[in-house]
C-alpha positions as CSV (number, residue, x, y, z in Angstrom):
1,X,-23.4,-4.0,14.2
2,X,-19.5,-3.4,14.4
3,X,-17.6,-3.1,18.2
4,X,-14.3,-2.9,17.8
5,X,-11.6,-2.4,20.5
6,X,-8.4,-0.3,19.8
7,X,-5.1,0.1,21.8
8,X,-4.6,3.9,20.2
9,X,-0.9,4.1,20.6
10,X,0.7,7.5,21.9
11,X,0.7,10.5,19.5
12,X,-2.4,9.2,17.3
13,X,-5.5,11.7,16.6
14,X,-8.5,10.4,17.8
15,X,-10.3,10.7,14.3
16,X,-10.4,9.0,11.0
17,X,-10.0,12.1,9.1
18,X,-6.2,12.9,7.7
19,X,-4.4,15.4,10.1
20,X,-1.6,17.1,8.6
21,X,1.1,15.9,10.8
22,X,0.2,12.8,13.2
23,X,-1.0,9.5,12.6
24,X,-5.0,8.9,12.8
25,X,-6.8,5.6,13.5
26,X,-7.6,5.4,10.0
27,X,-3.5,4.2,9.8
28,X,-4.6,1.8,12.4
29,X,-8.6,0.8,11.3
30,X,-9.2,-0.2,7.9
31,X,-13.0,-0.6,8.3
32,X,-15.3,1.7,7.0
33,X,-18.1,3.4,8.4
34,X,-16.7,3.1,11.8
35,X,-16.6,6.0,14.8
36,X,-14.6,6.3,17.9
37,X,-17.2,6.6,21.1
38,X,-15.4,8.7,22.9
39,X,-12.1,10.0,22.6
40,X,-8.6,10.1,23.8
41,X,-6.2,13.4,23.4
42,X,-3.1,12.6,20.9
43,X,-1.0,12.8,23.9
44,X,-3.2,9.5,25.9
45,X,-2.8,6.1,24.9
46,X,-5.2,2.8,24.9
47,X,-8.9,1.6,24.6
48,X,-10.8,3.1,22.4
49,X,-14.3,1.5,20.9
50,X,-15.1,1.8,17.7
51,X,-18.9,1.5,16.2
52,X,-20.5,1.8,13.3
53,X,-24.3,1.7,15.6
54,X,-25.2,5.4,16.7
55,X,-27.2,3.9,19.3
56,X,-24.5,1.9,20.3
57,X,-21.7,5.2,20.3
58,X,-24.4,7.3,22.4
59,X,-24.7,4.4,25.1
60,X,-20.9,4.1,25.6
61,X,-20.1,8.0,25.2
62,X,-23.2,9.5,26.1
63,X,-21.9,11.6,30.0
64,X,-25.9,10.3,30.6
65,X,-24.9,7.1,30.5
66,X,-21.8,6.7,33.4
67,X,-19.4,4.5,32.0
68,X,-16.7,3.8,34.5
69,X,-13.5,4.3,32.6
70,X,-9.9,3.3,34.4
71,X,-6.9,5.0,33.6
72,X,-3.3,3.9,34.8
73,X,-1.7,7.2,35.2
74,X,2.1,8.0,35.8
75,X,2.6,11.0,37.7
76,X,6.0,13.0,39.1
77,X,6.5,12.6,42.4
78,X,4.8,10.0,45.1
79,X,0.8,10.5,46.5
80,X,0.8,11.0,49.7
81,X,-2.6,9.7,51.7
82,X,-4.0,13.4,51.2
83,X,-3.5,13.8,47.8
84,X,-5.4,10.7,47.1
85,X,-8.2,11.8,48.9
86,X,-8.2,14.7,47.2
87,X,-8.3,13.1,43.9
88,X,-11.3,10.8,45.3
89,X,-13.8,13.3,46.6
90,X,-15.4,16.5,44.1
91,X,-12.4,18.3,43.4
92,X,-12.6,22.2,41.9
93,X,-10.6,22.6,38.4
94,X,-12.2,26.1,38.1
95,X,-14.4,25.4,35.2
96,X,-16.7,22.6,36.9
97,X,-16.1,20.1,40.0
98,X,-15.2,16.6,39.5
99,X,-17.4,13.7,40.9
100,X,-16.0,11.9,42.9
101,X,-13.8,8.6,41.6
102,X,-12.0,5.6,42.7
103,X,-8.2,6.2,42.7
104,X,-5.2,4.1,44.2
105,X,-1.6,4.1,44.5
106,X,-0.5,0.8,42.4
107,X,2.9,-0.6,41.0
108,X,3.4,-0.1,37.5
109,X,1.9,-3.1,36.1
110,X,4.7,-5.9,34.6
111,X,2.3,-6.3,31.5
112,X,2.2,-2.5,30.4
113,X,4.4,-1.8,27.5
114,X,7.1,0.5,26.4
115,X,5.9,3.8,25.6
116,X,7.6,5.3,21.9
117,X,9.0,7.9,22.9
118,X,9.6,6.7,26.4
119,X,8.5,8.8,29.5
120,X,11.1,11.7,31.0
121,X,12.8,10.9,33.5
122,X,14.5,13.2,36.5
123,X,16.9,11.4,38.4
124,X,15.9,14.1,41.6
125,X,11.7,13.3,41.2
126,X,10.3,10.1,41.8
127,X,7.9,8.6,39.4
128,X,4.5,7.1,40.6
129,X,1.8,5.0,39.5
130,X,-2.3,5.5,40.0
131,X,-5.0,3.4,39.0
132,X,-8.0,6.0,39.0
133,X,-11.6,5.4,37.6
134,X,-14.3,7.5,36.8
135,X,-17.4,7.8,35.3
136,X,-17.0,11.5,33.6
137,X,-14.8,12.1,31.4
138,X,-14.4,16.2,30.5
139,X,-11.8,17.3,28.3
140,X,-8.2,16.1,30.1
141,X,-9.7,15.9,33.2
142,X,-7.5,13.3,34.5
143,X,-4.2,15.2,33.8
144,X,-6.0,18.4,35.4
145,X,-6.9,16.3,38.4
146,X,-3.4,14.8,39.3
147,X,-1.6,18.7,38.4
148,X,-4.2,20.0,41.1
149,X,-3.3,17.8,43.6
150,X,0.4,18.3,42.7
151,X,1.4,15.3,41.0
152,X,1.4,15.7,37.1
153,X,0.8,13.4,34.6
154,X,3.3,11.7,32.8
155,X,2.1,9.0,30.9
156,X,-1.9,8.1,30.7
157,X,-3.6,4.9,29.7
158,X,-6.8,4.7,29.6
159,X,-7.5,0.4,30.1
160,X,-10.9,0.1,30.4
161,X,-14.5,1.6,29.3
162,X,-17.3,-0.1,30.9
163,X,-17.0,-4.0,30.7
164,X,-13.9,-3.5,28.1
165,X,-10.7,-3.7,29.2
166,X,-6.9,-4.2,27.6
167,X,-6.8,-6.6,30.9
168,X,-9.3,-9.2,29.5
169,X,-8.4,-8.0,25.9
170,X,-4.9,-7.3,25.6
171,X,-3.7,-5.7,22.4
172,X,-0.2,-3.9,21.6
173,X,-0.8,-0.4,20.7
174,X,-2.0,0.0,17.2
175,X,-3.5,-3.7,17.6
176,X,-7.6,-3.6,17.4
177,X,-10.1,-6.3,18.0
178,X,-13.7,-7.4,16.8
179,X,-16.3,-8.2,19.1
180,X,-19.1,-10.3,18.3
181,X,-22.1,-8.9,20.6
């Protein structure tokens, strides 16, 4: 049985399949017979696990099976104290309410690297930093989170899944590591 941790740099599909214009992790992965548990939108970077055990793919991506993932997310503008509460209690996005999650106001952390391209910048909006955590994970729910609270998403890094993290693991993007479990 094959775990292997991936920091999926920004703009890479989250399948080993060829896409017609971006990168996939099969530029990244050269292992075959290997499956993302989970998945990150092109536009996200960071960890991704990769399996080759279904079992193994349905315990870490399965919504049954509440993995906390943590995301460092870079948003326009500064949270004020009711904006994070908003973010931490069920929040309405229309199609289905949030549970609630763990979400603070951080500095951006000195070991996070350069994004390629790099982030806009606005020289009349502030840029903030959140460290949020939940243990859904619906399609770009993080990104819909932070616009309905009015602080968009920038940049978003997801760092851990579960006891995986780029903190105890640190990889460059593109980088990947084998676990022996």
């Amino acid at each position: 049985m094959k775990l292997i941790l991936l920091n999926k740099p920004f703009n890479v599909m989250c399948q080993f399949s060829a896409h017609p214009t971006r990168t996939t992790l099969a530029d990244y992965v050269k292992i075959p017979h290997i499956y993302p548990a989970g998945r990150l939108d092109a536009d996200s970077e960071g960890l991704i696990l990769l399996t080759d055990d279904g079992q193994l793919q349905n315990r870490i991506s399965h919504p049954d099976h509440k993995q906390a993932k943590t995301y460092l997310v870079q948003v326009e503008g500064t949270p004020d104290r009711a904006a994070l509460e908003q973010l931490r209690q069920p929040l309405d996005l229309g199609d289905f309410i949030t549970m609630p999650c763990t979400v603070k106001h951080i500095h951006e952390p000195e070991w996070l690297w350069p994004r390629n391209p790099p982030v806009r910048q606005r020289a009349s909006i502030p840029t903030s930093w959140l460290s949020l955590t939940l243990s859904e994970g619906k399609n770009r729910q993080v990104r819909r989170m932070t616009a309905a609270v009015g602080l968009p998403t920038l940049r978003l890094i997801r760092i851990s899944i579960g006891g995986y993290s780029l903190e105890t693991h640190p990889l460059l993007p593109g980088e990947w590591q084998n676990i022996q479990l």
